[in-house]
VOLUM-458995 format. One record per residue: residue number from 1; residue in one letter; x, y, z of N, C-alpha, C in turn. Coordinates in nm, 2 decimals. Example, Ala and Ser with C-alpha at 12.3 -4.5 7.8 and 13.67 -1.06 7.14 Angstrom:
BEGIN
NODE  num  residu      nu      nv      nw     cau     cav     caw      cu      cv      cw
NODE    1       a    1.32   -0.57    0.78    1.23   -0.45    0.78    1.32   -0.33    0.78
NODE    2       s    1.28   -0.22    0.71    1.37   -0.11    0.71    1.29    0.00    0.79
END
This chain:
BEGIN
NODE  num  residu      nu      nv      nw     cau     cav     caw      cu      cv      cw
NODE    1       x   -1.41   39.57   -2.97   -1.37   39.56   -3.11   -1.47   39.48   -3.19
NODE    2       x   -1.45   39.51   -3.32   -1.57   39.42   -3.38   -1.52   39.29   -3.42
NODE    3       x   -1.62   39.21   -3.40   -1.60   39.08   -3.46   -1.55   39.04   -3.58
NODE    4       x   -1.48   38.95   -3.57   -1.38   38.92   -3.74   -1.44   38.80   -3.79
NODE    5       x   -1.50   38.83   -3.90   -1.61   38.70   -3.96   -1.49   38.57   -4.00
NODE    6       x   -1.57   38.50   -3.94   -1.54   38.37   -3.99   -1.54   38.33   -4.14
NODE    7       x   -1.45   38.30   -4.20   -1.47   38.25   -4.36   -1.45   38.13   -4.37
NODE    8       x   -1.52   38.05   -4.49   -1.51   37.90   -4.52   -1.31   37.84   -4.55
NODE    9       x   -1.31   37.98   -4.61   -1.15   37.98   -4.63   -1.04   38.01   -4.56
NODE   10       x   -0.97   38.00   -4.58   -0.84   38.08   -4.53   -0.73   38.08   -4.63
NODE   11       x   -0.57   38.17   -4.64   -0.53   38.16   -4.74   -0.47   38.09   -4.80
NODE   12       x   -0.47   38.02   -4.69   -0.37   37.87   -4.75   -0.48   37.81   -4.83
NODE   13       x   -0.57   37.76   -4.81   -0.71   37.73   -4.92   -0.72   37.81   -5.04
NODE   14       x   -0.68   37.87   -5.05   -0.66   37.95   -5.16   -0.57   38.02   -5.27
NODE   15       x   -0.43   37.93   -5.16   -0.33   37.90   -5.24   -0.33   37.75   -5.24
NODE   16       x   -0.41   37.64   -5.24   -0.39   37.52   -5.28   -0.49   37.53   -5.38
NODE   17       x   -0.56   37.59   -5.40   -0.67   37.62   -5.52   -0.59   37.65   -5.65
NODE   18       x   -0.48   37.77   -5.61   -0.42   37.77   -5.71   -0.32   37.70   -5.78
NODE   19       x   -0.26   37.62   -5.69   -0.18   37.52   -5.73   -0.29   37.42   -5.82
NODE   20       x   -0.36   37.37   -5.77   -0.43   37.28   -5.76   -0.48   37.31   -5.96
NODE   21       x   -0.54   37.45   -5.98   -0.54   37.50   -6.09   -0.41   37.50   -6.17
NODE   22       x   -0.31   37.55   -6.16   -0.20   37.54   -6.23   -0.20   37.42   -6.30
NODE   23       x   -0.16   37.30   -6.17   -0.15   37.17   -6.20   -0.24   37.13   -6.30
NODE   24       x   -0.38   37.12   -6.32   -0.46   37.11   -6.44   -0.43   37.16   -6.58
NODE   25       x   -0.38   37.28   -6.52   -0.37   37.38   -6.66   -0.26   37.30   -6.74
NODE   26       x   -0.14   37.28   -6.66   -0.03   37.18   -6.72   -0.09   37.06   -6.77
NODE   27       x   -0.18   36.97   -6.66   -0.21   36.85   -6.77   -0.27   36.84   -6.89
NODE   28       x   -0.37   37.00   -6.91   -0.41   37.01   -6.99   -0.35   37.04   -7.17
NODE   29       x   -0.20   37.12   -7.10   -0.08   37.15   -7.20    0.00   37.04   -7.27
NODE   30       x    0.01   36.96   -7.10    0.06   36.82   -7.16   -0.01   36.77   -7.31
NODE   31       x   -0.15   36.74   -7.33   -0.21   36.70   -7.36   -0.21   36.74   -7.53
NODE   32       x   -0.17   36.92   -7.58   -0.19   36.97   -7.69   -0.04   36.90   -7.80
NODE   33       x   -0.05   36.89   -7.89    0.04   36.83   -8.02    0.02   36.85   -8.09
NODE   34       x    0.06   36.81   -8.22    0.02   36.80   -8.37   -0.09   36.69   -8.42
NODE   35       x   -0.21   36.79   -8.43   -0.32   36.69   -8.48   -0.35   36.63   -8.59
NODE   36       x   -0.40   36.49   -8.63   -0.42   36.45   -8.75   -0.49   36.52   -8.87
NODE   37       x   -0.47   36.52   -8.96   -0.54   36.58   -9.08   -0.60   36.48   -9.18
NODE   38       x   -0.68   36.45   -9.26   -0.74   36.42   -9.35   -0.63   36.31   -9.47
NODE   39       x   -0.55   36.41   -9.46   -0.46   36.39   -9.56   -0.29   36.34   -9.51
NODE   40       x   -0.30   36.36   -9.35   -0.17   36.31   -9.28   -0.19   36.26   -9.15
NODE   41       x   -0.17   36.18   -9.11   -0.19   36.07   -9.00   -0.06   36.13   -8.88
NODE   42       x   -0.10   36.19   -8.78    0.00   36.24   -8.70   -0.01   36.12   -8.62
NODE   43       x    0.10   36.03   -8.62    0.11   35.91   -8.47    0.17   35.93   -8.34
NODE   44       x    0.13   36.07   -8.32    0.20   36.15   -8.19    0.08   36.13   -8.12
NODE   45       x   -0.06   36.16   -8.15   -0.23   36.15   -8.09   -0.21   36.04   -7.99
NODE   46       x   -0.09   35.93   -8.01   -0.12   35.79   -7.93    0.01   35.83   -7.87
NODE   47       x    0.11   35.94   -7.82    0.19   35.95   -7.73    0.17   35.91   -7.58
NODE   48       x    0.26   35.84   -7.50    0.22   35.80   -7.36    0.21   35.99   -7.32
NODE   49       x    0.26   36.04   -7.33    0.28   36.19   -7.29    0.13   36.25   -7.32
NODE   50       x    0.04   36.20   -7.44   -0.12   36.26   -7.42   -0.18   36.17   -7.37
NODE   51       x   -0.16   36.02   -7.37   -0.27   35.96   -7.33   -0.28   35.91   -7.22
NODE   52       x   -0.17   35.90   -7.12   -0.15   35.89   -6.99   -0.10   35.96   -6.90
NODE   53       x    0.01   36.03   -6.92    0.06   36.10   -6.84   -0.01   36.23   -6.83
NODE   54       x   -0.07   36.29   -6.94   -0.15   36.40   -6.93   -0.29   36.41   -6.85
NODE   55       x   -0.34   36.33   -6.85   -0.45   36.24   -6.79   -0.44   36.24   -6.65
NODE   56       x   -0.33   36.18   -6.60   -0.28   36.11   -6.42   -0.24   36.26   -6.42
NODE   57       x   -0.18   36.41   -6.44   -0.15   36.51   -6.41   -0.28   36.55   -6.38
NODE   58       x   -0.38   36.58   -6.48   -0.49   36.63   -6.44   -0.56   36.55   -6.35
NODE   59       x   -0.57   36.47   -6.37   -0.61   36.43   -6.20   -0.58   36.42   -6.09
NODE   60       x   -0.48   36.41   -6.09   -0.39   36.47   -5.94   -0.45   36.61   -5.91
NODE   61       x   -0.44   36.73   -6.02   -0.48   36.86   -6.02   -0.67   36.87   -5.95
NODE   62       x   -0.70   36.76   -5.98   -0.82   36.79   -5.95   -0.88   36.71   -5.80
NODE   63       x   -0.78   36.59   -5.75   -0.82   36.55   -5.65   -0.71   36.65   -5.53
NODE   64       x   -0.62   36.70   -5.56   -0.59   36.81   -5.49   -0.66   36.94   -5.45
NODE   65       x   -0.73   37.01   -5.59   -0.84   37.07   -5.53   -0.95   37.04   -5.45
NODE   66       x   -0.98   36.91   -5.43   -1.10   36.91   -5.37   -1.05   36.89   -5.22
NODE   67       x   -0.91   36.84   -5.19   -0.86   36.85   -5.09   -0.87   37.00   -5.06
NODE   68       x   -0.84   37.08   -5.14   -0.79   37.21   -5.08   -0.97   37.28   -5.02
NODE   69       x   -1.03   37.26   -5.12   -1.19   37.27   -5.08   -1.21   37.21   -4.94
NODE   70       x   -1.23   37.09   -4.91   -1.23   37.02   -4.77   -1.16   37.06   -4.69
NODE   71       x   -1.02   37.10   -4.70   -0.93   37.13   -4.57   -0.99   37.23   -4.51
NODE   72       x   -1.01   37.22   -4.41   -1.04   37.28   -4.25   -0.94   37.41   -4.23
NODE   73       x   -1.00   37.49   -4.26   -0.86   37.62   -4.19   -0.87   37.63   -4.04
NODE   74       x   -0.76   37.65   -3.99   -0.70   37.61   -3.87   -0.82   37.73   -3.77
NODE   75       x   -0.85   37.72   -3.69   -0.94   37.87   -3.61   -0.86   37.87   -3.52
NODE   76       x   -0.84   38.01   -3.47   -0.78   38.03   -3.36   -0.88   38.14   -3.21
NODE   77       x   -0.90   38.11   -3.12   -1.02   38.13   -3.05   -0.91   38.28   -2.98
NODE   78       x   -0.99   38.40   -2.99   -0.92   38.49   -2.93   -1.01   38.53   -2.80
NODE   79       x   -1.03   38.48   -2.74   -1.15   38.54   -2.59   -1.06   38.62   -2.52
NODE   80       x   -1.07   38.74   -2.57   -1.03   38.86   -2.45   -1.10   38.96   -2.38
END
C-alpha cells in the first residue's frame, strides 16, 4: 500500500484554528460602537466592554491559536 504522508496537522489542529479565529473575530466585535464625532462626544469609546474585555477576548483568541499551532497531533504507527 502506499504510504500516508505525514502532515504538520491533523484535524483537530484545525479545528482549534478555528475556534481560535472565531474567538478573535468576537473580540474584535466586542470592540465596534458608536464613534465620536467632531461635533458629539460618544462616552461609550471608554466602555469596560471596548477597553478591556474586548482586548482579554482577543487575546485569549490568539494565545489559543498558537497553542493550536504547537499542539503535537497524536501519530499512530501502523507496521504491518
Amino acid at each position: 500500500m502506499a504510504d500516508k504522508k505525514q502532515f504538520a496537522f491533523d484535524k483537530m489542529n484545525f479545528i482549534l484554528l478555528a475556534v481560535g479565529m472565531v474567538i478573535i473575530i468576537i473580540g474584535f466585535l466586542l470592540m465596534t460602537g458608536p464613534s465620536s464625532t467632531e461635533t458629539v462626544f460618544e462616552p461609550d469609546i471608554f466602555s469596560v466592554r471596548r477597553i478591556k474585555v474586548a482586548p482579554a477576548v482577543c487575546f485569549f483568541g490568539f494565545v489559543f491559536m498558537i497553542y493550536a499551532v504547537l499542539r503535537k497531533p497524536k501519530t499512530t504507527d501502523n507496521n504491518d
